[in-house]
C-alpha positions as CSV (number, residue, x, y, z in Angstrom):
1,X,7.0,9.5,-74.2
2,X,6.0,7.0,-71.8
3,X,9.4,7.5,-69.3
4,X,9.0,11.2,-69.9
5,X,5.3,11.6,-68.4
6,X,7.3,11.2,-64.8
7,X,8.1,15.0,-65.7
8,X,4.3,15.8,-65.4
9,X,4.3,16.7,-62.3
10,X,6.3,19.3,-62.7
11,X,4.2,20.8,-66.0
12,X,1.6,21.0,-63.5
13,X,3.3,22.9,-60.7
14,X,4.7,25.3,-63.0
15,X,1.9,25.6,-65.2
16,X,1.6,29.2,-65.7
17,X,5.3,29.4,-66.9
18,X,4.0,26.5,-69.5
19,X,0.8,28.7,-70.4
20,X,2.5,32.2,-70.4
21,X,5.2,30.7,-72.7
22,X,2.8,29.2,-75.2
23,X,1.0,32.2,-75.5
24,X,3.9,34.3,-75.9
25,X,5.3,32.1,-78.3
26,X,2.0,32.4,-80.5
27,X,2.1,35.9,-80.3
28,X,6.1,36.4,-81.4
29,X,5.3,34.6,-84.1
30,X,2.3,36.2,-85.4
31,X,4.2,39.5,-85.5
32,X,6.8,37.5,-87.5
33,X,4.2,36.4,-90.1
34,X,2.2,39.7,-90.6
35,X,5.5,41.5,-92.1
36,X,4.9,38.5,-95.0
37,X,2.0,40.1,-95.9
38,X,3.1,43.5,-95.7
39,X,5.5,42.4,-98.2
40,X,2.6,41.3,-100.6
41,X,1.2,44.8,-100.3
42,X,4.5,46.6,-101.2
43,X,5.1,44.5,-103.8
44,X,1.4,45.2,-105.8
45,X,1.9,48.5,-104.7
46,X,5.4,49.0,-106.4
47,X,3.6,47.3,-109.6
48,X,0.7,49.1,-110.0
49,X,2.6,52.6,-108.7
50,X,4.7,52.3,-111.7
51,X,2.2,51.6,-114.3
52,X,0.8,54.9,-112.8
53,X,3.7,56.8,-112.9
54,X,4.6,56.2,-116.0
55,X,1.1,57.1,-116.7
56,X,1.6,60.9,-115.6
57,X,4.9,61.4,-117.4
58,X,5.4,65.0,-118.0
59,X,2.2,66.1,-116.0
60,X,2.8,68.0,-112.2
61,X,1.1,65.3,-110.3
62,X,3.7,62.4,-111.4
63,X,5.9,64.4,-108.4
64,X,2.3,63.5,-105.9
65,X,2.2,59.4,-106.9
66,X,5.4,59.4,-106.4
67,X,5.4,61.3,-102.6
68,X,2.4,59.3,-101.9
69,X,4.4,56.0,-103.3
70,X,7.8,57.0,-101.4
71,X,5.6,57.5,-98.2
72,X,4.0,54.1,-98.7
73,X,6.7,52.1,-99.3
74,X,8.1,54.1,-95.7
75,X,5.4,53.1,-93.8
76,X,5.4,50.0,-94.5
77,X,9.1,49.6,-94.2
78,X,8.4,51.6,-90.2
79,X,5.7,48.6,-89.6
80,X,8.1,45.6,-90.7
81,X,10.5,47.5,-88.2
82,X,8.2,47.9,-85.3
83,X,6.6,44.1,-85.9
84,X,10.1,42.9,-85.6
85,X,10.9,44.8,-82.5
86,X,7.3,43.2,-80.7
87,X,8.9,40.0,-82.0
88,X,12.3,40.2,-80.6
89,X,10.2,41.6,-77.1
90,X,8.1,38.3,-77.0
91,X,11.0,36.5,-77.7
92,X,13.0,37.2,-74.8
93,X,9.2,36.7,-72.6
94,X,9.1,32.9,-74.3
95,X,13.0,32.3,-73.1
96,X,11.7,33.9,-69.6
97,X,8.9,31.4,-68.8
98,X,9.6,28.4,-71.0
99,X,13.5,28.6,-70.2
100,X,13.3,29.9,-66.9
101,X,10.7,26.7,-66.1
102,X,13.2,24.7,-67.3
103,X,16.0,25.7,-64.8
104,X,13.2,24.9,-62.0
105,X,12.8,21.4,-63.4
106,X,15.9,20.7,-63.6
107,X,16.9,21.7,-60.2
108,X,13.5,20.1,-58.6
109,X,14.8,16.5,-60.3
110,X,18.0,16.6,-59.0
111,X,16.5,17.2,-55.2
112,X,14.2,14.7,-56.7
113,X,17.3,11.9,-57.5
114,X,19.2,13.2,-54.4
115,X,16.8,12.8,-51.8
116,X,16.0,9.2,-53.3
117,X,19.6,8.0,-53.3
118,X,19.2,9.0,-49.8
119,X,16.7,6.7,-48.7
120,X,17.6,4.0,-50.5
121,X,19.4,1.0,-48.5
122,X,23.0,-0.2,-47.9
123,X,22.7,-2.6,-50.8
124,X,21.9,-0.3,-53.2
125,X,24.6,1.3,-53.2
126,X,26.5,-1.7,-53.0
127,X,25.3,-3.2,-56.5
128,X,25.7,0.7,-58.1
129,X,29.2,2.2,-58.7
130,X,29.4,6.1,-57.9
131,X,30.4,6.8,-61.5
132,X,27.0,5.6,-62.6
133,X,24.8,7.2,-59.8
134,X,26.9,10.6,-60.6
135,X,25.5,10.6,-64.2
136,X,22.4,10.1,-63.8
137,X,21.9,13.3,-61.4
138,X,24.1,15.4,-63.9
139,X,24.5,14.2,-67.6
140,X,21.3,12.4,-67.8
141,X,19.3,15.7,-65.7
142,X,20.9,18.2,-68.1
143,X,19.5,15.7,-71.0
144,X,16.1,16.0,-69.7
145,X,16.0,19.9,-69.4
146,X,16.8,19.7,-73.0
147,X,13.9,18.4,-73.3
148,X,11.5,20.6,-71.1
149,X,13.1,23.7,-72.0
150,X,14.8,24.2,-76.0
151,X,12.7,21.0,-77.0
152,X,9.6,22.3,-75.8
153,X,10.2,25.7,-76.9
154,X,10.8,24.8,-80.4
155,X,7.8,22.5,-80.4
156,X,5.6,24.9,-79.5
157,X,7.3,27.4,-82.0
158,X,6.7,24.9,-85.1
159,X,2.9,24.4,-83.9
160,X,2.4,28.1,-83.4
161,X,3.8,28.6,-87.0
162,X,1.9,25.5,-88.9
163,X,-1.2,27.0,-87.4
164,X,-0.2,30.6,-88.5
165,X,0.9,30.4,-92.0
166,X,-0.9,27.3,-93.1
167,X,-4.1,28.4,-92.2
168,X,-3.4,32.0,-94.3
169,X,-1.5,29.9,-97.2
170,X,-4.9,28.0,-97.4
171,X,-7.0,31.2,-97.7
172,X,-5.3,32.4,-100.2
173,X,-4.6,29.6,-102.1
174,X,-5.5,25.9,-101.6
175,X,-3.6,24.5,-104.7
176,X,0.0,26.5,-104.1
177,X,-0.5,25.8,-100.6
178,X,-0.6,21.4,-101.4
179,X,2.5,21.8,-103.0
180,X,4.4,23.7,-100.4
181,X,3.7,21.4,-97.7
182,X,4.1,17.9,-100.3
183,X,7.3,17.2,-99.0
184,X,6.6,17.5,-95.1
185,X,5.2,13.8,-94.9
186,X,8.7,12.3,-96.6
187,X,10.4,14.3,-93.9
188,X,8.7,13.0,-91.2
189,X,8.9,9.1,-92.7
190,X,12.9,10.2,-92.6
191,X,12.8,11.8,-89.2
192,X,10.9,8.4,-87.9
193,X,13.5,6.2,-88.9
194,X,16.4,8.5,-88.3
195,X,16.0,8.7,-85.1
196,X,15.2,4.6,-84.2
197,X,18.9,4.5,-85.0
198,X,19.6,7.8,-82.7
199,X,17.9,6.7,-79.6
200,X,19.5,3.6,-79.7
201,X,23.2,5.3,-80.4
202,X,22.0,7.5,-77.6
203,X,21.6,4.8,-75.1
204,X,25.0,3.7,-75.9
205,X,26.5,6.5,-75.3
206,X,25.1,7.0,-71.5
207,X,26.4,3.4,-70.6
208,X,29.3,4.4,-72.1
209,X,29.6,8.1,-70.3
210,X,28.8,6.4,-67.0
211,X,31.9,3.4,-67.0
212,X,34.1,6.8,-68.0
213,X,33.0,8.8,-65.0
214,X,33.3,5.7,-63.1
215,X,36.6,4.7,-64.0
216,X,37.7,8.6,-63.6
217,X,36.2,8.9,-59.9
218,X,38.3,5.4,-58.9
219,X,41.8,7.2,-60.2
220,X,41.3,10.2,-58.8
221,X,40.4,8.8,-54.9
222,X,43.1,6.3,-55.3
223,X,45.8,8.7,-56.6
224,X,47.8,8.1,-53.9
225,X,48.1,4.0,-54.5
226,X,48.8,4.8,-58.4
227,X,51.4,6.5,-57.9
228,X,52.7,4.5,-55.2
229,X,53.0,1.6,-57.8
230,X,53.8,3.8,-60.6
231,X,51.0,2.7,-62.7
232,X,50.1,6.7,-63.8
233,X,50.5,5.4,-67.8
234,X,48.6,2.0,-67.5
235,X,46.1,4.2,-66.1
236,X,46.3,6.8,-68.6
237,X,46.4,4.1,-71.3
238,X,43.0,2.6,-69.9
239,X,41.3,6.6,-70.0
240,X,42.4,6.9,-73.1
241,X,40.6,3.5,-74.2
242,X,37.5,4.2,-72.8
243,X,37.6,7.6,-74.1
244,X,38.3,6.3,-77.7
245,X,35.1,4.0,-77.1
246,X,33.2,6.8,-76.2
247,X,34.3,9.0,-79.1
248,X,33.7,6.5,-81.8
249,X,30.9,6.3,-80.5
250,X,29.6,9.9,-80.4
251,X,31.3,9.7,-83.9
252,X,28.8,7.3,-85.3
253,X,25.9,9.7,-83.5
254,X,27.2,12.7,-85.5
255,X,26.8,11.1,-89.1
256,X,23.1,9.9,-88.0
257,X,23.0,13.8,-87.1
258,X,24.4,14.7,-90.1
259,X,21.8,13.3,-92.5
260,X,19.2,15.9,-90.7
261,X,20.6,19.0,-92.4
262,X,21.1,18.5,-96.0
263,X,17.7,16.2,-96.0
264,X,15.7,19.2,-94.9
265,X,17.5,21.5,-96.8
266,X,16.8,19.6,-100.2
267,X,13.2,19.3,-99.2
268,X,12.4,22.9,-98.2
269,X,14.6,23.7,-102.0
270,X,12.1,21.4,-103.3
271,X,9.0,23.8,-102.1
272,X,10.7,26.9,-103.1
273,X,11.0,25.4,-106.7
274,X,6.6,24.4,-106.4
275,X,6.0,28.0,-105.0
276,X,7.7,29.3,-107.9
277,X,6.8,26.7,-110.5
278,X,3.1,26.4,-109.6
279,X,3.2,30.4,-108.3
280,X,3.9,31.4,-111.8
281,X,1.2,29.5,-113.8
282,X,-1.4,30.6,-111.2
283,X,0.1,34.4,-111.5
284,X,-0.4,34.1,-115.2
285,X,-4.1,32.5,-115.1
286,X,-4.5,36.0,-113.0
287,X,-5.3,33.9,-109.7
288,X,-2.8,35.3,-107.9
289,X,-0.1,38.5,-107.7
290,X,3.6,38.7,-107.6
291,X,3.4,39.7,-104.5
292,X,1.8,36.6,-103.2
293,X,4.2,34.8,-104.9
294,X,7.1,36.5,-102.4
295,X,4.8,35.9,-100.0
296,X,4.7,32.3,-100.4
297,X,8.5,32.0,-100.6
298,X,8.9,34.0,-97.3
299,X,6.5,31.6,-95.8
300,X,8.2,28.7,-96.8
301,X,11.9,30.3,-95.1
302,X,9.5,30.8,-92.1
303,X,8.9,27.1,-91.9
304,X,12.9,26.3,-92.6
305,X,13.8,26.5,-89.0
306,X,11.3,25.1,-87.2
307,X,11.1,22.3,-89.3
308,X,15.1,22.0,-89.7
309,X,14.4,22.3,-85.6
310,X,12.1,19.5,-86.0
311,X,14.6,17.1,-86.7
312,X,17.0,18.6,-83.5
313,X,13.8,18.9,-81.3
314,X,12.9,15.0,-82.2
315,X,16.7,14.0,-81.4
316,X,16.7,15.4,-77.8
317,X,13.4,14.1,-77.3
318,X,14.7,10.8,-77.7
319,X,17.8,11.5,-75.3
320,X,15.7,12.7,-72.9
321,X,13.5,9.6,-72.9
322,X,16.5,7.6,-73.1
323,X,18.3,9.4,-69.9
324,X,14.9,10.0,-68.0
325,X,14.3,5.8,-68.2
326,X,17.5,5.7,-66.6
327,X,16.7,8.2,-64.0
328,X,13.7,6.2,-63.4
329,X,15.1,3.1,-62.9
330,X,16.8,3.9,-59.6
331,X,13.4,6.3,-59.0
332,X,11.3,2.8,-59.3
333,X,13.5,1.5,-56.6
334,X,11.8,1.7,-52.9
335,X,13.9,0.7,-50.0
336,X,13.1,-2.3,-47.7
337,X,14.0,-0.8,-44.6
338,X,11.2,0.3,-43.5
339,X,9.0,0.5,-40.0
340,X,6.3,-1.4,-39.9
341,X,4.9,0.6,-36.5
342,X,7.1,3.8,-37.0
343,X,7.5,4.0,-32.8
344,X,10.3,6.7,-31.9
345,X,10.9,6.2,-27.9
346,X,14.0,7.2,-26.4
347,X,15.8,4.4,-26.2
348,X,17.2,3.3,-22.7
349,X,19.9,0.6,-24.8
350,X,18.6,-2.9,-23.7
351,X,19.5,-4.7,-27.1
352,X,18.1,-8.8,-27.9
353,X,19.2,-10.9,-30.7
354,X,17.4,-14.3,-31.2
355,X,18.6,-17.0,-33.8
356,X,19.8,-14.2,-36.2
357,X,20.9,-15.2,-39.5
358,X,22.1,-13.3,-42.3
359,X,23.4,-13.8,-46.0
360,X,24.3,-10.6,-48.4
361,X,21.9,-10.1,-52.1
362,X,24.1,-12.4,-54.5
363,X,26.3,-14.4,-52.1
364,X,26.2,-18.1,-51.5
365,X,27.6,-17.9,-48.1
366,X,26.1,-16.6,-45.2
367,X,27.7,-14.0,-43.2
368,X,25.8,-14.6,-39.6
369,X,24.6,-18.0,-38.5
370,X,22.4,-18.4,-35.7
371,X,23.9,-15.7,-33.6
372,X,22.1,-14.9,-30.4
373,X,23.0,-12.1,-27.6
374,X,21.8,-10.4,-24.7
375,X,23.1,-7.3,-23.7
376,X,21.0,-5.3,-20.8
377,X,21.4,-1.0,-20.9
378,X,23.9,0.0,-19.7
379,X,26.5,-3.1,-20.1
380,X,29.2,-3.5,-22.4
381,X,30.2,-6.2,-25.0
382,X,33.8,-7.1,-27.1
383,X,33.1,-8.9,-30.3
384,X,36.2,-10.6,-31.6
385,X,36.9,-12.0,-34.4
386,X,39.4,-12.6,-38.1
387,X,39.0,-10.9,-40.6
388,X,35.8,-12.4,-42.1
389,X,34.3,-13.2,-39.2
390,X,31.1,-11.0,-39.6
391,X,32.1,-8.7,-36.8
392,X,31.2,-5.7,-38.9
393,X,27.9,-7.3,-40.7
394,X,26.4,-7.4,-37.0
395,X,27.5,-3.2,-36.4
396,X,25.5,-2.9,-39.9
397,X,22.4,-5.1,-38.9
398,X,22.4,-3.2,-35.1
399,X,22.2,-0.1,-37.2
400,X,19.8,-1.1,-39.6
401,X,21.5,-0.6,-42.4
402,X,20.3,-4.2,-43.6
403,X,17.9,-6.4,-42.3
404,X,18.8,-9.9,-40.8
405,X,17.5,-12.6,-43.3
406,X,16.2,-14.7,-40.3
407,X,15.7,-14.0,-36.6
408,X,14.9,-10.6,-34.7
409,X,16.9,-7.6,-33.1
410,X,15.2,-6.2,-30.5
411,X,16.1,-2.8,-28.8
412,X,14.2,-2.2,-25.3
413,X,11.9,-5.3,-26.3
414,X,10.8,-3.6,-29.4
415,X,11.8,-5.2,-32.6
416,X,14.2,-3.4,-34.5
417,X,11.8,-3.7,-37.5
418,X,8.8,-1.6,-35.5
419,X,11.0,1.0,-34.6
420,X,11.4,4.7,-37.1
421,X,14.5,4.1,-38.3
422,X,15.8,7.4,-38.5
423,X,15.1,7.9,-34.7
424,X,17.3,5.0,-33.7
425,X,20.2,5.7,-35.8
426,X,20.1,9.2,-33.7
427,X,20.6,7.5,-30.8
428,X,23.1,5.2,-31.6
429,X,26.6,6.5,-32.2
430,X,28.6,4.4,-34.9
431,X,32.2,4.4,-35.7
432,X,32.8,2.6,-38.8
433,X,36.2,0.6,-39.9
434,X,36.2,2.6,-42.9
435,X,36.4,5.8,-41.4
436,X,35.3,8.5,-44.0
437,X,35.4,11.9,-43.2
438,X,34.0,15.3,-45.2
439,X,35.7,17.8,-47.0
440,X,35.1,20.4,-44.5
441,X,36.2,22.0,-41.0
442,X,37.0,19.8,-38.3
443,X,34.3,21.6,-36.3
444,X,32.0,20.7,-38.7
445,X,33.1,17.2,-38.9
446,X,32.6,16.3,-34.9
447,X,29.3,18.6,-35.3
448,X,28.7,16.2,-38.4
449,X,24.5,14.6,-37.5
450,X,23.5,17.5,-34.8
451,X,22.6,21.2,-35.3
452,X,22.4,21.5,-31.3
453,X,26.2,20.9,-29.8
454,X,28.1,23.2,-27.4
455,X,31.9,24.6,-28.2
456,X,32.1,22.5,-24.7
457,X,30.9,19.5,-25.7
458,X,32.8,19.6,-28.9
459,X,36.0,19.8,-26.9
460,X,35.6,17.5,-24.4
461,X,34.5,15.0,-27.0
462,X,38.3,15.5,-28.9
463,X,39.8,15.2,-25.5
464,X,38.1,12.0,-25.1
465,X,39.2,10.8,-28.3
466,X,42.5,11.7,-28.1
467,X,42.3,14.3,-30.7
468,X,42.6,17.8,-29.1
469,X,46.4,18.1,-28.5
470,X,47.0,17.6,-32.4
471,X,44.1,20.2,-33.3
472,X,45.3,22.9,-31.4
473,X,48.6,22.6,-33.2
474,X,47.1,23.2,-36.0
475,X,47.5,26.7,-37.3
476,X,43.3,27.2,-37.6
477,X,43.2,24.8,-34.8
478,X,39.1,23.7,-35.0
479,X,38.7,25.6,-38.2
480,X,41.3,23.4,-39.9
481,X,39.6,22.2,-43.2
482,X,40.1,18.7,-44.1
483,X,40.9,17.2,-47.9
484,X,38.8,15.3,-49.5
485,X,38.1,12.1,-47.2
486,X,40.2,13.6,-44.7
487,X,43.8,13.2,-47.1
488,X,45.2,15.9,-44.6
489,X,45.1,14.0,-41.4
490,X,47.5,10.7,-40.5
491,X,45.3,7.5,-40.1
492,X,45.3,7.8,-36.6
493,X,44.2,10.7,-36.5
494,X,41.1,10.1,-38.6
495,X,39.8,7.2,-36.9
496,X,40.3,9.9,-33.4
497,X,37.8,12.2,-35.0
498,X,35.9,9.3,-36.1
499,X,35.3,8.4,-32.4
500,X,35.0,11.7,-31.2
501,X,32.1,12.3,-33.9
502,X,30.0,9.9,-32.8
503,X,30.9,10.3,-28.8
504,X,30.3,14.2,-29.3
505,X,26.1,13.1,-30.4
506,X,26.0,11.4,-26.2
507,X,24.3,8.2,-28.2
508,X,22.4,5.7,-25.9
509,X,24.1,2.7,-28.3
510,X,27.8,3.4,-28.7
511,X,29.2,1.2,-31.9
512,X,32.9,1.3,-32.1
513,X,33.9,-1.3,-35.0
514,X,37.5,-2.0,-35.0
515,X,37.9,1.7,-34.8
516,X,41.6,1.5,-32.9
517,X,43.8,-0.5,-35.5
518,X,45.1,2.9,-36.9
519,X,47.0,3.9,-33.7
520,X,49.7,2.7,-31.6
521,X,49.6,1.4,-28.5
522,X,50.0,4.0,-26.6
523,X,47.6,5.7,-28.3
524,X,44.9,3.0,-27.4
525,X,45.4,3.0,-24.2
526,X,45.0,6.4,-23.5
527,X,41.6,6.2,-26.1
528,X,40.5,3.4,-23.6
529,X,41.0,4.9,-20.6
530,X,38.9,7.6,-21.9
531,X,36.5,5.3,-23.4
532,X,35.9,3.9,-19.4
533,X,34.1,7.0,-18.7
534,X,32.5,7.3,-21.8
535,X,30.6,4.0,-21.9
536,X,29.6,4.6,-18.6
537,X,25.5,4.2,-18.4
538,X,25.8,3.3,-22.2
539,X,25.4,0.5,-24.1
540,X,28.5,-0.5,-26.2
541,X,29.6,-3.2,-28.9
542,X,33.2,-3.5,-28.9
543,X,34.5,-4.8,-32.5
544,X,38.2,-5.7,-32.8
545,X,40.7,-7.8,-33.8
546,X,42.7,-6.4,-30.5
547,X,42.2,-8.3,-27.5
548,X,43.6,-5.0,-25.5
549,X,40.1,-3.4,-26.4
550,X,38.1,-6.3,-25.5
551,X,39.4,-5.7,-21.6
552,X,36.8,-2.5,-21.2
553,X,33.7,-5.4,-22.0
554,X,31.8,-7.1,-19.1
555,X,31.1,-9.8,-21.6
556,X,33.6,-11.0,-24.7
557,X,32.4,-12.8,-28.0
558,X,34.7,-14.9,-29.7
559,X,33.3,-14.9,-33.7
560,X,34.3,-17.2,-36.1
561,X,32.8,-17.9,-39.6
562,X,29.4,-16.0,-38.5
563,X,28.5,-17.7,-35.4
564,X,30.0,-17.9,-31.9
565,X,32.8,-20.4,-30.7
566,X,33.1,-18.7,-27.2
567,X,31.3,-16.4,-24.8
568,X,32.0,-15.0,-21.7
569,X,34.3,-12.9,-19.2
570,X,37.8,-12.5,-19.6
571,X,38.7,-14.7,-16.6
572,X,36.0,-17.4,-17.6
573,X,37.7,-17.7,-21.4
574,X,41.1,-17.4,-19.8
575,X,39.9,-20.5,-18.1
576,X,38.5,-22.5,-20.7
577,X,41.8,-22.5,-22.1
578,X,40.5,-22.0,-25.8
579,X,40.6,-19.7,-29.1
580,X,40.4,-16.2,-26.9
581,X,43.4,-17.7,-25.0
582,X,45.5,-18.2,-27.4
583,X,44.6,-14.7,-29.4
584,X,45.2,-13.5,-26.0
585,X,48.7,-15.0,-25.7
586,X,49.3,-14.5,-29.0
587,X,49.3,-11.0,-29.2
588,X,50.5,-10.1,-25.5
589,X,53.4,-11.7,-27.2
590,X,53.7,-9.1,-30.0
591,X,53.5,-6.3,-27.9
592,X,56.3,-7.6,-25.8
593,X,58.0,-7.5,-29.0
């Protein structure tokens, strides 16, 4: 239970649900036991009623026992009725709180899980595959309401009935009552070791749940490669492997399961046989009546299902704790980037790197080395570079989305570390080189990070990009909703919206990481023409493998291997005669091409 007390909380917040529940619970099933004892009094009633009948044969007021019998045995038939219509109303009152709290857990643990994932770094996300993260905020949640709603609700039904019927089973009979309840402690001694094995099956299970959902989320968003290389069997063939894992496994769960039933069955045979057995002599010493004989037998089927629950209740107990330690372990994880002062100025865009190093969690290499730069509001700057250069890893450590293993970033003098992290992402607009886009309007899309944007500025930030001549031939033009990651649009024209996303938000910081190497030439220059105005009285990193974009920069960066080979202007690298040169050449060359 220790992984389950997270769910605490939530007991207390919705403790009136809990209490309300209990109570009616308690109630439901003392109208469920009383009609047992009702029994017991038609039963003597029906023996001595004969003997008296019998006893007036022939005389006129045999016909009154008998209306006085009949109108018994009616009224108490009327009361059984009417008890188990208060049941059935208390009933549906315990499914209304206990069930209903339930739903509210479950949905205040997913925000819970959600909102985490959220402020949990880069990194994070980088170690954990979507698959896994997916079933931990669906399987493993709906696991856990198991366990605070049906669980709970049965648990509280057995206790409501032990308390009920043993305490009357005592009072009217100590000795019967010892044997009933002689085989409960060899149940529980099976339930314990039953379910070792099922928790640990359990576990298994999850792992094995997650890898599926993992491998089915990496088919699906790479449909278009499998079928390009016509590996939609292979593919099936490895489902179908997994899935085979997953049912043998679930196989093995069912015959632990399995034992649950016909164990408790045998057992609760085993009282009936005692009731009777032991009943009988006790009836015949004269200790006890038929009827309580019945009544002991009805109170044994009244224990069948919560104890035959038992074993359920104790099985999804032991999922939930097994899902809900998974849910905690990515709970338990607090992210790193954090402010230290928490200052939120607006930022003017005067950005300082000093001796900046960096290396990724789990490499050997490091991505940055001793990288410094000085870039004043206002200016511009080109970092170029081959692919592995660390040209992106800097656009990541500018935005905070890691911190820099050694050295400081500073923005406006501050140090990146003192500033609220959410309040400089809002001023910096970043274009990554893996340009994802939501399944949603393309409105919605440029909107995407501001609740506060004008139809006007929306436009004119797709006419800056490049973009609004291919909306408005769409047929819903703005209201055009995209596939999932953007399927429906060319690649061009999803790194356009891309840059017109995060131009549309007027950032102080403008990022734009290798975001042209989708579109043709033309394309770019008509993007960096427009980009001229743009980056006017902004700062702006430059990221590209393209010396063409590197011509908007008042300063160039030549990267290599995480640290810098060549700095300057255009004209000054021109004239050192070096690596930009020949990149320059190079590729002025394949244009001409």
């Amino acid at each position: 239970m220790k992984s389950l007390s997270h769910l605490n909380k939530y007991f207390v917040k919705y403790k009136w649900y809990l209490i309300l529940g209990a109570v009616f619970t308690f109630i439901s099933n003392l109208f469920g036991v009383v009609p047992a004892q009702i029994v017991r009094y038609s039963l003597d009633l029906v023996r001595e009623t004969i003997d008296l009948y019998f006893l007036y044969k022939g005389f006129s007021v045999q016909s009154g026992v008998y209306e006085i019998f009949a109108f018994s045995i009616l009224l108490y038939g009327l009361i059984i009725l009417l008890l188990a219509l208060l049941k059935g109303v208390f009933l549906f009152l315990v499914r209304q709180t206990l069930i209903v709290m339930s739903r509210h857990i479950e949905y205040e643990l997913k925000n819970e899980i959600y909102a985490h994932y959220q402020t949990l770094p880069l990194s994070f996300f980088n170690k954990n595959n979507t698959g896994d993260l997916m079933t931990r905020i669906t399987e493993d949640v709906s696991k856990v309401r198991m366990y605070v709603g049906p669980s709970l609700m049965y648990g509280l039904n057995l206790l409501s009935i032990f308390i009920l019927v043993i305490t009357y089973m005592v009072s009217v009979d100590k000795k019967l009552t010892f044997f009933v309840l002689l085989p409960l402690p060899v149940l529980s001694v099976s339930i314990y070791f039953v379910n070792t094995i099922i928790i640990k099956k359990s576990e298994e299970i999850q792992a094995n749940l997650s890898k599926i959902s993992t491998f089915v989320q990496e088919a699906f968003s790479g449909i278009r490669v499998l079928k390009a290389f016509v590996q939609e069997e292979p593919s099936t063939v490895a489902f179908t492997r997994q899935s085979n894992i997953y049912r043998e496994k679930s196989l093995d769960l069912v015959k632990i399961d399995s034992l649950f039933s016909p164990l408790i069955a045998l057992l609760v045979g085993f009282s009936t046989v005692l009731v009777v057995y032991v009943g009988g002599q006790e009836v015949i010493s004269g200790k006890l009546t038929p009827g309580n004989i019945t009544e002991f037998i009805l109170y044994v089927y009244m224990l069948t299902w919560p104890v035959t629950a038992l074993g359920w209740t104790t099985s999804q107990i032991q999922r939930a704790a097994a899902s809900q330690e998974r849910i905690n372990q990515f709970l338990n994880i607090k992210t790193d980037i954090v402010s230290e002062k928490n200052f939120s100025p607006v930022i003017e865009g005067r950005i300082e790197i000093e001796n900046m190093s960096f290396t990724y969690e789990g490499a050997q290499v490091q991505a940055i080395k001793n990288f410094n730069l000085s870039v004043e509001a206002g200016e511009s700057v080109a970092i170029l570079g081959t692919t592995g250069s660390g040209k992106s890893t800097i656009a990541n450590l500018l935005c905070r989305m890691y911190d820099v293993t050694e050295g400081v970033i500073r923005v406006d003098g501050i140090p990146i570390t003192d500033l609220n992290v959410n309040n400089l992402r809002k001023q910096i607009g970043y274009v990554p080189q893996d340009v994802f886009l939501f399944s949603d309007s393309i409105r919605n899309n440029i909107r995407f990070g501001t609740s506060e944007m004008s139809e006007e500025q929306m436009i004119k930030a797709a006419k800056d990009a490049d973009l609004y001549n291919n909306v408005i031939d769409f047929p819903e033009q703005f209201d055009t909703v995209l596939g999932e990651r953007g399927v429906t649009l060319s690649g061009g024209q999803k790194q356009r919206l891309s840059i017109a996303r995060a131009i549309a938000r007027e950032p102080k910081i403008l990022i734009l990481d290798d975001c042209l190497s989708a579109v043709d030439t033309k394309t770019e220059n008509q993007i960096l023409n427009n980009l001229q105005s743009i980056m006017q009285g902004r700062t702006s990193i430059i990221i590209s493998h393209r010396v063409s974009s590197a011509k908007l920069a008042d300063k160039i960066i030549m990267l290599d291997d995480g640290h810098i080979l060549e700095e300057g202007t255009h004209e000054e690298l021109m004239a050192l005669d070096g690596v930009y040169k020949e990149l320059y050449e190079k590729q002025l060359q394949t244009e001409e091409v």
